[in-house]
C-alpha positions as CSV (number, residue, x, y, z in Angstrom):
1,X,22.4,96.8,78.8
2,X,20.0,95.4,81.5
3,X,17.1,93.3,80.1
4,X,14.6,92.9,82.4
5,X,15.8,89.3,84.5
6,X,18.7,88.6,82.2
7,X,21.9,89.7,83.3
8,X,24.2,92.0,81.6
9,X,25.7,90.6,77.9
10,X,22.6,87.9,78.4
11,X,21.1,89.5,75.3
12,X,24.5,89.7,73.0
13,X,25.4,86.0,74.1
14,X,22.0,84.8,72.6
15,X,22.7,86.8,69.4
16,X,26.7,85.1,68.7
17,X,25.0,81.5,69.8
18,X,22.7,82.2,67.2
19,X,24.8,83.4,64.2
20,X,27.2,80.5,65.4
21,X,24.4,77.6,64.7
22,X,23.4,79.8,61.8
23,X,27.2,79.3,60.3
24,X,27.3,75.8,61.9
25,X,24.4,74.8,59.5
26,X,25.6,76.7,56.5
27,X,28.5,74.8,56.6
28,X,27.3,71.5,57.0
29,X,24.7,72.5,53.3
30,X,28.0,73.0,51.4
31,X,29.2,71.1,48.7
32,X,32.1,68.4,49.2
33,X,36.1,70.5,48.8
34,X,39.0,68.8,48.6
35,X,40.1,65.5,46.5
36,X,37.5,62.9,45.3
37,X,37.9,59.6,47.3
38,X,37.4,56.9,44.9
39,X,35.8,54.6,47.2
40,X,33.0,55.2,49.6
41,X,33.9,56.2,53.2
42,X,30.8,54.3,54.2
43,X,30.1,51.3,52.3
44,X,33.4,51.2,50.2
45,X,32.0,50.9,46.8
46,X,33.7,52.0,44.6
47,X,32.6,55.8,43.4
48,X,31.9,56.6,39.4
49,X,34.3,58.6,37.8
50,X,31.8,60.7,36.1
51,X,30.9,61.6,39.9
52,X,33.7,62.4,41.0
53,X,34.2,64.6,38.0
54,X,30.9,66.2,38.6
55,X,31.4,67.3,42.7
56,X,35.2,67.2,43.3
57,X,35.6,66.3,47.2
58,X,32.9,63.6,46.9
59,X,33.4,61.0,49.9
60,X,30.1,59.0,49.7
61,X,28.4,57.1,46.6
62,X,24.9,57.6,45.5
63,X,23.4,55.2,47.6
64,X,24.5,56.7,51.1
65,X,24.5,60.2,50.1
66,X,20.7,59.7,49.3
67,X,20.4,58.2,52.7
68,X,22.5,61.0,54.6
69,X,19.9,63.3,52.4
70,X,17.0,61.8,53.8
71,X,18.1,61.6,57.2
72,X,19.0,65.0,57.4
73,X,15.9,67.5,59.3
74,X,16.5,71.0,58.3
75,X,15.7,73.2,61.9
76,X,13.3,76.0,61.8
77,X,15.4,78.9,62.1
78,X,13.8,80.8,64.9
79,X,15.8,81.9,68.0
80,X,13.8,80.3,70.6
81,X,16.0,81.4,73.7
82,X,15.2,85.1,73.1
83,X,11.4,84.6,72.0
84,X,9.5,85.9,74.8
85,X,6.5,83.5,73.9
86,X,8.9,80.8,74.9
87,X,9.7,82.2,78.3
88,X,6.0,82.8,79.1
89,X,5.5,79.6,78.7
């Protein structure tokens, strides 16, 4: 399927990259898996049992965990390589 300038699969390639970072984020929202570490993998404090209890897989205590939080931007999620507002631009 021609589109315009875009060569051919242009289009499909923009819809997989998209999905792709859509996955990439949905993954990095997910809870801890695995086995609790009982210490901190940043600070190594030592993590609460009752925490680790709580979200099995836990790696980080409170204190960086609300940092990470806080540092973390969520994206917009518009596809900006296929808006044609951005290519008018």
């Amino acid at each position: 399927m021609a589109g315009g300038w875009a060569r051919d699969g242009a289009v499909n390639e923009q819809i997989e990259a998209s999905i792709s970072e859509e996955l990439e984020r949905m993954r990095a929202r997910r809870g801890p898996e695995g086995e609790s570490l009982t210490e901190c993998a940043e600070c190594g404090e030592e993590i609460p049992e009752a925490r680790r209890k709580a979200l099995p897989g836990v790696k980080l205590c409170v204190d960086c965990a609300s940092e990470r939080d806080r540092a973390f931007r969520a994206r917009p999620g518009i596809n900006r390589r296929g808006s044609k507002d951005s290519q008018l631009k």
